[in-house]
C-alpha positions as a LaTeX table, in Angstrom:
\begin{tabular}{lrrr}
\hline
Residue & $x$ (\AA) & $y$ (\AA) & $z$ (\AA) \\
\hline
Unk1 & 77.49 & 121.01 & 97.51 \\
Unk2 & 74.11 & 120.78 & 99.12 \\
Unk3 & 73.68 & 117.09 & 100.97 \\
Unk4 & 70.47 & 116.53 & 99.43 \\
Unk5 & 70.15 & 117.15 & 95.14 \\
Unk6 & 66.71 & 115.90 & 93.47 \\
Unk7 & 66.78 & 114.35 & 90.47 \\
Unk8 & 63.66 & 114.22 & 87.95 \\
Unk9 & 63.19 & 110.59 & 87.14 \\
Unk10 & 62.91 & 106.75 & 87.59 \\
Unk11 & 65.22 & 105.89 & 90.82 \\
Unk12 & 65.57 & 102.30 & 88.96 \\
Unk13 & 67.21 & 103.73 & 85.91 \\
Unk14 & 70.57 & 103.67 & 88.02 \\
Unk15 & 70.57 & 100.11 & 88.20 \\
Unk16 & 70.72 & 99.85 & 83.84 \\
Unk17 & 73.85 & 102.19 & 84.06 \\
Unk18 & 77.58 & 101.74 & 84.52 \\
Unk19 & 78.83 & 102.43 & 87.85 \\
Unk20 & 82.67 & 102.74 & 88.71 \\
Unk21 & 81.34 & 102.37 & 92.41 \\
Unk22 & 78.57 & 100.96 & 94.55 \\
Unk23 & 75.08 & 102.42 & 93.92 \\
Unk24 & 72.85 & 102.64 & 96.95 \\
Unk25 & 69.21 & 102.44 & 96.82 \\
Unk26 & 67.49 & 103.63 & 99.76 \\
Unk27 & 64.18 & 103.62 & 100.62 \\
Unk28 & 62.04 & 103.86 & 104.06 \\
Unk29 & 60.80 & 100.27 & 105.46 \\
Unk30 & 58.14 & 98.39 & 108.18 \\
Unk31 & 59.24 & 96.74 & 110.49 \\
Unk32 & 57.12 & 93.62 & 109.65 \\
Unk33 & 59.10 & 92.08 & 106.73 \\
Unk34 & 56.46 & 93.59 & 104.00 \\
Unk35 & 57.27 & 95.06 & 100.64 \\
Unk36 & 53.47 & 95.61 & 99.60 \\
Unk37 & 53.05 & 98.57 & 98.42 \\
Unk38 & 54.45 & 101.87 & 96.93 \\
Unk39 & 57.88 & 101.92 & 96.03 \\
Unk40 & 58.46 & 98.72 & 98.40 \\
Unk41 & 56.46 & 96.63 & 96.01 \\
Unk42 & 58.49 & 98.11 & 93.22 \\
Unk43 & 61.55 & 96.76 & 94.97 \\
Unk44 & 60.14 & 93.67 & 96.28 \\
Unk45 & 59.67 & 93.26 & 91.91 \\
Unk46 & 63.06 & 94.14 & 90.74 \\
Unk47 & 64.85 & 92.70 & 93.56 \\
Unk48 & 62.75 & 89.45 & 95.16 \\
Unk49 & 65.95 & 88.19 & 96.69 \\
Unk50 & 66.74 & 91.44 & 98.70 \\
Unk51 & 63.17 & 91.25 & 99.76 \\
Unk52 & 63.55 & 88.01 & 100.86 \\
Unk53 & 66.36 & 88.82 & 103.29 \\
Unk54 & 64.49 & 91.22 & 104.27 \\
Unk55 & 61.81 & 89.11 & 105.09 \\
Unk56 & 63.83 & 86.61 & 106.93 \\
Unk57 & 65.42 & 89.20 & 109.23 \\
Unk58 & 62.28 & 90.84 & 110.47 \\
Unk59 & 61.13 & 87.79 & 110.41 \\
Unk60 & 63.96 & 87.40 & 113.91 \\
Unk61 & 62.39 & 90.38 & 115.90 \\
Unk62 & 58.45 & 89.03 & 115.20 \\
Unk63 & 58.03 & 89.23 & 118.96 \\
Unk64 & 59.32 & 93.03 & 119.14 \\
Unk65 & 59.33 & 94.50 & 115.86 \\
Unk66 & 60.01 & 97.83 & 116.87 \\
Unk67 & 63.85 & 96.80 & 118.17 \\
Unk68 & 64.41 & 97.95 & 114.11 \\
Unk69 & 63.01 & 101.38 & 113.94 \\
Unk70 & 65.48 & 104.05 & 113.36 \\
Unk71 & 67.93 & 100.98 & 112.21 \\
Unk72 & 69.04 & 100.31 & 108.77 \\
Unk73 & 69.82 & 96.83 & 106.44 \\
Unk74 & 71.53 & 97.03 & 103.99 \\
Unk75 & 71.62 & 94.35 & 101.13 \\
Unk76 & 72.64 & 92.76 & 97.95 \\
Unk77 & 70.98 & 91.26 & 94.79 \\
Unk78 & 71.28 & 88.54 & 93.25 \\
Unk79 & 72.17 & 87.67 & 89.17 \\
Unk80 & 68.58 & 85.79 & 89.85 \\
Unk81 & 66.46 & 88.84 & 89.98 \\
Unk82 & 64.53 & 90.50 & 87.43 \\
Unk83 & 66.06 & 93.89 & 87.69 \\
Unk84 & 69.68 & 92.53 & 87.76 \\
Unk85 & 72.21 & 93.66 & 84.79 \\
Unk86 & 75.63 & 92.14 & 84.41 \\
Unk87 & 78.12 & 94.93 & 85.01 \\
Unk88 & 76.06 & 96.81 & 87.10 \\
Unk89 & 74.03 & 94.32 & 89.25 \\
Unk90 & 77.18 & 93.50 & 91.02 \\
Unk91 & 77.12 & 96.61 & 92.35 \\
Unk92 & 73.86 & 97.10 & 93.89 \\
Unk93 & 73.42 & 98.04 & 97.65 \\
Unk94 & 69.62 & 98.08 & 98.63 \\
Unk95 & 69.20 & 99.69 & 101.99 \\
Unk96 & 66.09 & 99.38 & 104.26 \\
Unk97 & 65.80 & 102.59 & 106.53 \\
Unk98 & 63.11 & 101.54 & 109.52 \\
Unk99 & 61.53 & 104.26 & 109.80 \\
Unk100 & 58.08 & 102.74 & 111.03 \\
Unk101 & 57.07 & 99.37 & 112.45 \\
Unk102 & 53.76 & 99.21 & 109.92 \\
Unk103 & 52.39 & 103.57 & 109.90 \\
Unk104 & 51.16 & 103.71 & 113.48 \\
Unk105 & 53.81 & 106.06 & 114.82 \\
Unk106 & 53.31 & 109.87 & 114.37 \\
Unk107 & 54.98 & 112.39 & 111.41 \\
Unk108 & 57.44 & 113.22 & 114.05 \\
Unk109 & 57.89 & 109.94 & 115.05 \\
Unk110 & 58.91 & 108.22 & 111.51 \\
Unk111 & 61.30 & 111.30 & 111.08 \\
Unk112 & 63.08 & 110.79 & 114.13 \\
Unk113 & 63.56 & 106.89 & 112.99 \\
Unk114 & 64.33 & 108.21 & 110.03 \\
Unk115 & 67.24 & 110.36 & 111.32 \\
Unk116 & 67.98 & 107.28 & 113.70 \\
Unk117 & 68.40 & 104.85 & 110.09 \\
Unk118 & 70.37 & 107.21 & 108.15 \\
Unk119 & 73.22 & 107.47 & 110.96 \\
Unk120 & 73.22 & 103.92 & 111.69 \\
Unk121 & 73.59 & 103.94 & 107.55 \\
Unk122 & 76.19 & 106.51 & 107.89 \\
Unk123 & 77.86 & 104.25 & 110.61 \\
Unk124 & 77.90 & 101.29 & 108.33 \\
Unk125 & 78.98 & 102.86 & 105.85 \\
Unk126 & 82.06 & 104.38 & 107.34 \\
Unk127 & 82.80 & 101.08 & 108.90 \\
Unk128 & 81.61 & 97.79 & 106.56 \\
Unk129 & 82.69 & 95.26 & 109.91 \\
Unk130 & 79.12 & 96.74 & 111.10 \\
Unk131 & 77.39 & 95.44 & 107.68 \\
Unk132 & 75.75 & 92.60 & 108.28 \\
Unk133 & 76.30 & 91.12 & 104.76 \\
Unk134 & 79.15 & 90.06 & 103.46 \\
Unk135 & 78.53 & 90.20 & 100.14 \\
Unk136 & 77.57 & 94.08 & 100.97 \\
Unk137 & 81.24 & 94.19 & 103.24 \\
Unk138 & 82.91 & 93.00 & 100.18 \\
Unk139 & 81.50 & 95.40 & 97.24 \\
Unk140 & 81.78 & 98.35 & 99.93 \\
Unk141 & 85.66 & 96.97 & 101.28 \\
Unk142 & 86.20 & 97.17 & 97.11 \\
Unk143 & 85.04 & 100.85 & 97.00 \\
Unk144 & 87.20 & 103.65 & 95.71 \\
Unk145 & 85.50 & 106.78 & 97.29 \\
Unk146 & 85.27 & 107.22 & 100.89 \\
Unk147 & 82.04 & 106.42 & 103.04 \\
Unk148 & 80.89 & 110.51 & 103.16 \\
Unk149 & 81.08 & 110.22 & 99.15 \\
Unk150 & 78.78 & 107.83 & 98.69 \\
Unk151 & 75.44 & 108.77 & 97.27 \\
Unk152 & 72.44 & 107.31 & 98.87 \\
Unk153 & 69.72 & 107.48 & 96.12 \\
Unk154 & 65.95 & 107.45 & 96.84 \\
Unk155 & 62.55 & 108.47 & 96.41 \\
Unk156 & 60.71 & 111.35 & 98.90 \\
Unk157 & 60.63 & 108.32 & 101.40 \\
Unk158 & 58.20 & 107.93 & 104.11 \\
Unk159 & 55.62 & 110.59 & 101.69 \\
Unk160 & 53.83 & 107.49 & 100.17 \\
Unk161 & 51.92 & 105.05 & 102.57 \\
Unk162 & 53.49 & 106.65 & 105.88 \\
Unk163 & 52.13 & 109.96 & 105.17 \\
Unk164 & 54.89 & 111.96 & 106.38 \\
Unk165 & 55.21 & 115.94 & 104.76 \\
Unk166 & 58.55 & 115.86 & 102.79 \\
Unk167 & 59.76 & 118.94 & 105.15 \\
Unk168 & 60.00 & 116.42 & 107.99 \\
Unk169 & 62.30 & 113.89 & 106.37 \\
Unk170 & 64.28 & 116.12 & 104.54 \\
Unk171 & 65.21 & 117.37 & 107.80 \\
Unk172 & 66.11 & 114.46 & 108.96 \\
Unk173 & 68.06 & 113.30 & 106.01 \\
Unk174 & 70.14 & 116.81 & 106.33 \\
Unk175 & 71.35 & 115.93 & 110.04 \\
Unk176 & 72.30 & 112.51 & 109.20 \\
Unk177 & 75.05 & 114.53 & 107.01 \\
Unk178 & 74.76 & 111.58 & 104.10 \\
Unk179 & 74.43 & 113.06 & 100.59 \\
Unk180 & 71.54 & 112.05 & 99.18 \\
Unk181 & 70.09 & 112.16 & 95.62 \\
Unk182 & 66.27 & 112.27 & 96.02 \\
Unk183 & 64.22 & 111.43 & 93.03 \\
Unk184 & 60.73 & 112.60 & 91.85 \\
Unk185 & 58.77 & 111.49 & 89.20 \\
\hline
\end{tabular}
């Protein structure tokens, strides 16, 4: 099997269907605690209290934001938010790649943090003491399938507002060895 498949389609229909398992959604973040625009704002939407932990923890390296880059967050969400569904919501893993403190680093640049995120991901994944969540320790600690068999599902990150060609991130997605379900509308 090929470590990255694309799927035609709406990256939020996962979180309206049954999972047996945790379902990842990945996508590439700033450094600055903003979901503004693109598929961030679309997240910041569905899932205000992710965003808002987000916030908060960028909100702890204001004086040096770029300590995140090539770092990764992963959180939950909460029965509160608008895109949460009973039986599924429960399940939900959002996870912030930093990939680029707010666009000013270079194509090459944002893929190399974006390498950097996905094996810090990889990392916490394989190891949930290194999640900083415990509400994400606990729904990963539950898991049936091993770390490597988890799916990390996202868009053609870091092509919207960073600007980055595809071919440079999907490179970098392929070394982190993660499988990864990219979708395109």
């Amino acid at each position: 099997m090929s470590l990255i498949c694309y799927a035609k389609g709406d990256l939020f229909e996962l979180t309206k269907k049954a999972s047996r398992g945790p379902v990842l959604l990945a996508h590439a973040c700033n450094c600055k605690g903003v979901w503004g625009g693109g598929i961030a704002f679309a997240f910041k939407q569905r899932f205000y209290s992710a965003y808002k932990l987000y916030h908060n923890y960028c909100l702890q390296f204001k004086l040096n934001p770029k300590k995140l880059l090539g770092t990764s967050l992963l959180l939950p969400v909460s029965p509160k938010d608008r895109g949460f569904i009973r039986g599924i919501g429960e399940q939900i893993i959002i996870v912030c790649l930093f990939t680029s403190v707010m666009g000013e680093e270079t194509e090459n640049e944002i893929a190399s943090n974006t390498e950097n995120a996905m094996i810090d991901l990889k990392k916490q994944l394989s190891d949930p003491k290194f999640v900083g969540n415990e509400q994400v320790r606990d729904i990963l600690n539950h898991a049936d399938d091993s770390a490597d068999k988890l799916l990390i599902n996202m868009p053609k990150i870091n092509a919207g507002i960073f600007s980055v060609p595809w071919s440079l991130t999907e490179q970098a997605l392929l070394k982190s060895k993660l499988p990864c379900r990219v979708f395109v509308l």
